[in-house]
Structures are given as C-alpha cells and as structure tokens.
C-alpha positions as CSV (number, residue, x, y, z in Angstrom):
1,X,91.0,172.7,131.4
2,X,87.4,173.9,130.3
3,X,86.1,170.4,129.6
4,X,87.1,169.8,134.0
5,X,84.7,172.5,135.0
6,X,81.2,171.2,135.7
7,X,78.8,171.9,138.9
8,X,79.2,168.5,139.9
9,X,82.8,168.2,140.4
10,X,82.8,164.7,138.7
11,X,85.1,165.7,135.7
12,X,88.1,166.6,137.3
13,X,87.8,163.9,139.6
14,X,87.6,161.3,137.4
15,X,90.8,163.4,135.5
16,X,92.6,163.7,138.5
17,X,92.2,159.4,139.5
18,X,93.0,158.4,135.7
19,X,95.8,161.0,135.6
20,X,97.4,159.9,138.9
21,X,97.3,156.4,138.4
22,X,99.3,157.1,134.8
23,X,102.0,159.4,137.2
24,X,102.4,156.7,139.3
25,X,103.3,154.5,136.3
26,X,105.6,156.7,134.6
27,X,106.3,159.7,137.2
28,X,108.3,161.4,134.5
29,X,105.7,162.3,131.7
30,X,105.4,166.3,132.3
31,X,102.2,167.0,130.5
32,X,100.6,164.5,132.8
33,X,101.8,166.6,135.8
34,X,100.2,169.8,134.1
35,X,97.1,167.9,133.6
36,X,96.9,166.4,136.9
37,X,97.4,169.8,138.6
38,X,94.6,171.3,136.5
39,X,92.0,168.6,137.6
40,X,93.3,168.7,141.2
41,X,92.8,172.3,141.1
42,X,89.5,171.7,139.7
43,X,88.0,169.9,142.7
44,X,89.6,172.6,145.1
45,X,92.6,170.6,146.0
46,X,94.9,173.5,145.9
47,X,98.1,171.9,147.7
48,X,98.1,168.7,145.8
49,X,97.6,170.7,142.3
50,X,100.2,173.4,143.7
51,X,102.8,170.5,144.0
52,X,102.0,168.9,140.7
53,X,102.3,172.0,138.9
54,X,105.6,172.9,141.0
55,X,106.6,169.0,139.8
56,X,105.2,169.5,136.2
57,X,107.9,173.1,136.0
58,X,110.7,170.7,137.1
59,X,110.2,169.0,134.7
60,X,109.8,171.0,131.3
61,X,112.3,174.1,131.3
62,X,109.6,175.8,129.8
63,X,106.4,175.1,132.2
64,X,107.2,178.3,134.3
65,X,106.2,180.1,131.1
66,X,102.9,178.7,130.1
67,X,101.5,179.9,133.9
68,X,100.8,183.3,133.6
69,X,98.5,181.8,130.2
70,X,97.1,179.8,132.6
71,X,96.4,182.3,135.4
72,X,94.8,185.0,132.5
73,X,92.5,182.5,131.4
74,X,91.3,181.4,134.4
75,X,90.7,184.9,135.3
76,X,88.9,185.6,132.5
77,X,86.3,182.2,133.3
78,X,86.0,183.7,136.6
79,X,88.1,180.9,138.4
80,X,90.4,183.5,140.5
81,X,91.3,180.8,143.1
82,X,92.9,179.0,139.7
83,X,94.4,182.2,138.5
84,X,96.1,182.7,142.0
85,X,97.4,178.8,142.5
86,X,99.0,179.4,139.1
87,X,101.0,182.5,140.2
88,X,101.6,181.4,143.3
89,X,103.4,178.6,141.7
90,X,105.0,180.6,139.3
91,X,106.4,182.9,141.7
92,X,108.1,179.9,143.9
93,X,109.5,178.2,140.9
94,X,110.8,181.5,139.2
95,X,110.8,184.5,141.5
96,X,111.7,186.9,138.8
97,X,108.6,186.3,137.2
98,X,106.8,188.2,139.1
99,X,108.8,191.1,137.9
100,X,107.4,190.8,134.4
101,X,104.5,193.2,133.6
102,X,102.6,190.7,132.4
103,X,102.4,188.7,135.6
104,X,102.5,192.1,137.6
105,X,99.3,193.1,136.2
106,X,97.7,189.8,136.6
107,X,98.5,189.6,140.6
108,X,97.2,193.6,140.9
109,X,93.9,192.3,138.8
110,X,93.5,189.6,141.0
111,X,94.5,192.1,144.4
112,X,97.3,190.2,144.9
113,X,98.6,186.6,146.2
C-alpha cells in the first residue's frame, strides 16, 4: 500500500476507480476488496475503506488475521488514522482479537480506538 501514498492523492485514487470498477464486475474477488479498502483509505475515505475491508474479511476466513500486519505497518509509516481503521475493523469482524497482545499493544501505542 506504499506505492498509494503520494502528496497528491492521485495514486489511490486512480487505485480506488480501477479497483472499484473490477468489484463491480466480479464482487467476489477478496484481494480486490483488501486493495480497494487500502486505496480508499488512502484518500481519507475511512467509511467506504472500513466496509471494504469489513467485506474483504467476509470473504477470506483468514483476512481478520492479516489486520493487525496492517495496522503495525502503518504505524510504523506514520499513517495512525490507517493503523486505527484497520483495528477498528478487526475488532467488529472478530471481537476476540482485541484480546490478543499483539493487537492490545497496538491499540495502547496508538492511545486507543
């Protein structure tokens, strides 16, 4: 998700149109949904990339687990609004993750949700 960060913005956006247009072909493609919620994200549209990543978990019985990845490196480039969408998410889709110490520690680094 690196390569959607620039000052301009126009990264993610053009991600976010391409990816969207592709989910609305084939709504069932879960990688797409992770994708699409990380360029969302990346152009501060937290709802939109909150639902896609919600939709992306539904999909892959394992998405739930790659968040708290996400959320740590975000934190460490500095994108704490990112970080937080991705635990906030996590938390909703699997509420006993935020028992784990590893996602415990990154909602205390981050001062909480």
């Amino acid at each position: 998700w690196m390569l959607l960060r620039n000052p301009q913005g126009t990264r993610g956006a053009d991600a976010a149109k391409h990816l969207k247009a592709s989910l609305d072909l084939v709504p069932t493609r879960a990688e797409a949904w992770q994708h699409y919620a990380l360029a969302v994200w990346s152009v501060n549209q937290w709802a939109e990339g909150a639902a896609a990543m919600e939709k992306f978990c539904s999909l892959t019985p394992q998405g739930a687990r790659r968040l708290p990845g996400f959320a740590r490196r975000a934190l460490q480039s500095g994108q704490t609004d990112l970080a937080r969408g991705c635990l906030q998410v996590l938390v909703k889709v699997d509420p006993q993750a935020a028992q784990s110490p590893e996602t415990a520690s990154l909602i205390r680094e981050l001062g909480g949700l």
